[in-house]
C-alpha positions in Angstrom: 11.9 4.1 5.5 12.2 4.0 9.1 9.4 2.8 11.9 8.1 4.5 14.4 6.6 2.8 18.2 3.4 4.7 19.9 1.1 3.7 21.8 2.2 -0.2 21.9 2.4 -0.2 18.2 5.0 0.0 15.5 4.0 1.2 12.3 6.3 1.9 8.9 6.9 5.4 7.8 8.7 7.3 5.0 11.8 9.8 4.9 10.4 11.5 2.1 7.6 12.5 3.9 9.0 13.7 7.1 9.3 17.2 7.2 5.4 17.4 5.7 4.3 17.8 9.4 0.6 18.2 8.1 1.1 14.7 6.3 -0.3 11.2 7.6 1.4 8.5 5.8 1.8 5.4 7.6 2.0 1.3 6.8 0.9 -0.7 9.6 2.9 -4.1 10.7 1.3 -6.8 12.4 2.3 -6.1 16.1 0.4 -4.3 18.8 -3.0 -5.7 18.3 -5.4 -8.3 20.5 -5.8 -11.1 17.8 -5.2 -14.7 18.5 -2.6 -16.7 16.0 -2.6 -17.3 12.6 -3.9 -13.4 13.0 -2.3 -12.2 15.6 -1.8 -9.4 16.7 -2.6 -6.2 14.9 -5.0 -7.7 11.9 -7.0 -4.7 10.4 -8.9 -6.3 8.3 -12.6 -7.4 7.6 -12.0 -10.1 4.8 -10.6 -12.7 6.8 -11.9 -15.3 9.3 -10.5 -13.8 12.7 -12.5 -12.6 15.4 -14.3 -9.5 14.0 -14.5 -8.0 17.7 -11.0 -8.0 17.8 -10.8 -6.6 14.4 -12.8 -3.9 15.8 -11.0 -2.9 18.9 -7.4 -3.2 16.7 -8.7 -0.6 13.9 -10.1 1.4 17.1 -6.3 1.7 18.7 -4.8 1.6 15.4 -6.7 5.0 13.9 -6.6 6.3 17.7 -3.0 6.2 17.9 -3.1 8.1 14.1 -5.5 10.6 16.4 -7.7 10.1 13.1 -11.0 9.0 13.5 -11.8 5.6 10.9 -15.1 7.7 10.0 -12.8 10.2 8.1 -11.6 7.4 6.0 -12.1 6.4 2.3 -11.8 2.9 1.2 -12.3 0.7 -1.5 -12.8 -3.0 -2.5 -10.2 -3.8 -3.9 -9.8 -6.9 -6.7 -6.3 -6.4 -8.4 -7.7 -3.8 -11.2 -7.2 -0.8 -12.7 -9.7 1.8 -11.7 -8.9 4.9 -9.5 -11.7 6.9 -7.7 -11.5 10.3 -6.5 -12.5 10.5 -3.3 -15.0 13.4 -2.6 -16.6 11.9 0.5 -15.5 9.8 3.5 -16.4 5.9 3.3 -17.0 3.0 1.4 -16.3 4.2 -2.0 -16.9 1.2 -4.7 -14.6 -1.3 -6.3 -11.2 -0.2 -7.5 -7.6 -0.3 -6.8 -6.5 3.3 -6.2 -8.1 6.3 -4.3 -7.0 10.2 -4.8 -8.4 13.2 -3.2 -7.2 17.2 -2.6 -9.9 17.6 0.4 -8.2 17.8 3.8 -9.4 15.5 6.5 -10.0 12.6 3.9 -8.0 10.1 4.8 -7.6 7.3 2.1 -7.1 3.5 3.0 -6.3 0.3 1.8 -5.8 -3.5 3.1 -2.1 -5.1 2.2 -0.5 -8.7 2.6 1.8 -8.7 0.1 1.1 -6.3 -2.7 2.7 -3.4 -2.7 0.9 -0.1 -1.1 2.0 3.0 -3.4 1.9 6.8 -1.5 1.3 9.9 -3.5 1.7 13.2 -2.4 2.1 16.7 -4.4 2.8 19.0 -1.6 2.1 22.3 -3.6 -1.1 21.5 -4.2 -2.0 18.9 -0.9 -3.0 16.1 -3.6 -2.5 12.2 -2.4 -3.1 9.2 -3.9 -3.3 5.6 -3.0 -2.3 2.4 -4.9 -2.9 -1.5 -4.1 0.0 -3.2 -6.6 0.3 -6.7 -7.4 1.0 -8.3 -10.5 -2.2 -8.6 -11.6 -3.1 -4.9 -11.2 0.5 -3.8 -12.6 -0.1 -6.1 -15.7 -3.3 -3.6 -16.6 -0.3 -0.6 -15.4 -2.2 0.6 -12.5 0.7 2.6 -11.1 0.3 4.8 -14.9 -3.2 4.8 -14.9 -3.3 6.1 -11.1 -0.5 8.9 -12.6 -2.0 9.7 -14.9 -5.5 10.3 -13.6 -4.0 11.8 -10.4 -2.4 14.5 -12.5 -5.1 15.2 -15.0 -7.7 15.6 -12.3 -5.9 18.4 -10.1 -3.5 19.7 -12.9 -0.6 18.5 -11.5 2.5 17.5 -13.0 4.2 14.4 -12.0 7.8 15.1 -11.6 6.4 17.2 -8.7 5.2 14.0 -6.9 6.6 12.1 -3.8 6.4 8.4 -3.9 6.7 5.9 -1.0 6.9 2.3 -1.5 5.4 0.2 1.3 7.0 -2.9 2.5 5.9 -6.1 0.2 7.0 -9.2 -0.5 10.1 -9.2 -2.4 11.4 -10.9 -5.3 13.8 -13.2 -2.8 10.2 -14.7 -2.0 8.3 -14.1 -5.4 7.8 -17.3 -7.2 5.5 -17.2 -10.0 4.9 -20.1 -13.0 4.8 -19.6 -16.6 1.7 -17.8 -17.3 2.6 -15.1 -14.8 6.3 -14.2 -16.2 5.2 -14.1 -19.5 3.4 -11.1 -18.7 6.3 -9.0 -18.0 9.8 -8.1 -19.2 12.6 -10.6 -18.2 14.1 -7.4 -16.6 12.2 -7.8 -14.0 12.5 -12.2 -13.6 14.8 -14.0 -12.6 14.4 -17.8 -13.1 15.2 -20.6 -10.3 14.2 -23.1 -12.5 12.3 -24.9 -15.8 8.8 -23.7 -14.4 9.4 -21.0 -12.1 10.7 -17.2 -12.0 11.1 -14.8 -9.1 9.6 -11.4 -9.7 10.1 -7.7 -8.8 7.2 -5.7 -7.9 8.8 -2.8 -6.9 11.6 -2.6 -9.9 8.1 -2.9 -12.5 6.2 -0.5 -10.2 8.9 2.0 -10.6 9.8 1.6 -14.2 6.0 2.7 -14.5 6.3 5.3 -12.1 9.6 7.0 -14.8 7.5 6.1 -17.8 4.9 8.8 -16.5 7.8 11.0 -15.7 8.1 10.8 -11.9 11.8 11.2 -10.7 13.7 8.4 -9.5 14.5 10.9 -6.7 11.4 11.1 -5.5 10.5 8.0 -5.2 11.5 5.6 -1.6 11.4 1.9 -2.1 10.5 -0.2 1.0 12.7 -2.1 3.2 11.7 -5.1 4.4 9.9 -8.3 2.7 7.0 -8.8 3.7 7.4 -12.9 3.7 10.6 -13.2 4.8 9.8 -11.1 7.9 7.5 -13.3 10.0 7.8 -11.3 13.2 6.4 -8.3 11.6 4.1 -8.6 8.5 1.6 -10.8 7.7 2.1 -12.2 4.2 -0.7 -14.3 2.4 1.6 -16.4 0.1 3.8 -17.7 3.3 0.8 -18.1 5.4 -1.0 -19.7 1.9 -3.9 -17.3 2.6 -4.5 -18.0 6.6 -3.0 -14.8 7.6 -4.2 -11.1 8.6 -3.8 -7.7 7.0 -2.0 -4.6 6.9 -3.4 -1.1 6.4 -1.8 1.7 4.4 -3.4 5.1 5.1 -2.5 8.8 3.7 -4.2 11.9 4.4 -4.0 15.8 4.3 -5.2 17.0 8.3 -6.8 20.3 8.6 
């Protein structure tokens, strides 16, 4: 991964991506925006309890600097589930936790502070995809389920798709009890004590990424944890919920 300043903002981007000139896929960080602490600056989203004017002018200079206008945008609500919606229209789109599309100019969109923001692209056919990923939506295999549907609906094979990983917060930060780690494989735990584990998003997000036969290859993980790194991400654990949001966005342009 590797970010990128415009406009007085810095944004995440991947390598995988980059010579796809016709390809918007970006991960916002929390810098370059007007709110006032615990949101500040750059909080895009809605479901908190900052400011909403300032909400509004930071998604204005955040989509102006993407030179995409927020009315070409598809979003979701999203509640750490396991249904993906195609996206055939620009909007508010229902209640799920991953959006795919093939039309051009349809930008998908999600809200991240934390979880872990999946990209899809298949760039023979211009198919993308979009994935919100924390445990509780990778215990009901989201990232499959989104594969899966993303290929059957546009015929697509998935060891022709490019992955990127957004930035999230990391196992070095993950502390979950009982009840959570016995949901997964002890691959993916590692325990710091009687009643606690730390767990890996990303290493269970791509071991369900291979199961579905995508190529390590072709998939970048993120850099960055989202609650270690204060400066630059907001993270809802660490700020134990008082915090802003990140938005991912990917899109085909005309």
């Amino acid at each position: 991964m590797y970010f990128q300043k415009k406009e007085g903002l810095v944004f995440y981007k991947w390598n995988i991506f980059k010579k796809f000139d016709e390809l918007i896929a970006v991960f916002s960080t929390r810098l370059g925006g007007f709110s006032k602490q615990p949101y500040d600056s750059l909080n895009l989203g809605f479901s908190t309890e900052d400011v909403s004017e300032n909400v509004i002018k930071n998604r204005n200079r955040f989509f102006n600097t993407l030179n995409i206008s927020e009315d070409r945008t598809a979003r979701i609500i999203q509640v750490h589930g396991d249904n993906v919606i195609v996206a055939e229209k620009s909007g508010n789109l229902g209640i799920g936790d991953g959006l795919i599309t093939d039309i051009c100019d349809i930008f998908l969109c999600g809200t991240y502070a934390d979880c872990a923001s999946i990209m899809v692209f298949e760039p023979n056919k211009r198919v993308v995809g979009l994935f919100h990923a924390g445990w509780r939506s990778i215990s009901v295999e989201i990232v499959e389920k989104g594969i899966k549907k993303i290929c059957g609906v546009y015929n697509i094979r998935p060891e022709n798709l490019l992955i990127g990983i957004s930035p999230h917060i990391k196992q070095c930060c993950y502390v979950v009890r009982k009840d959570v780690a016995g949901l997964f494989n002890q691959e993916f735990l590692v325990k710091n004590s009687k009643e606690r584990w730390n767990l890996s998003i990303e290493n269970m997000i791509v071991k369900q990424l291979n199961d579905v036969g995508v190529k390590d290859k072709n998939i970048e993980r993120s850099d960055g944890c989202t609650s270690c790194n204060d400066e630059m991400f907001f993270s809802y654990r660490r700020d134990k919920g008082c915090t802003g949001r990140m938005v991912a966005v990917i899109g085909m342009k005309k």
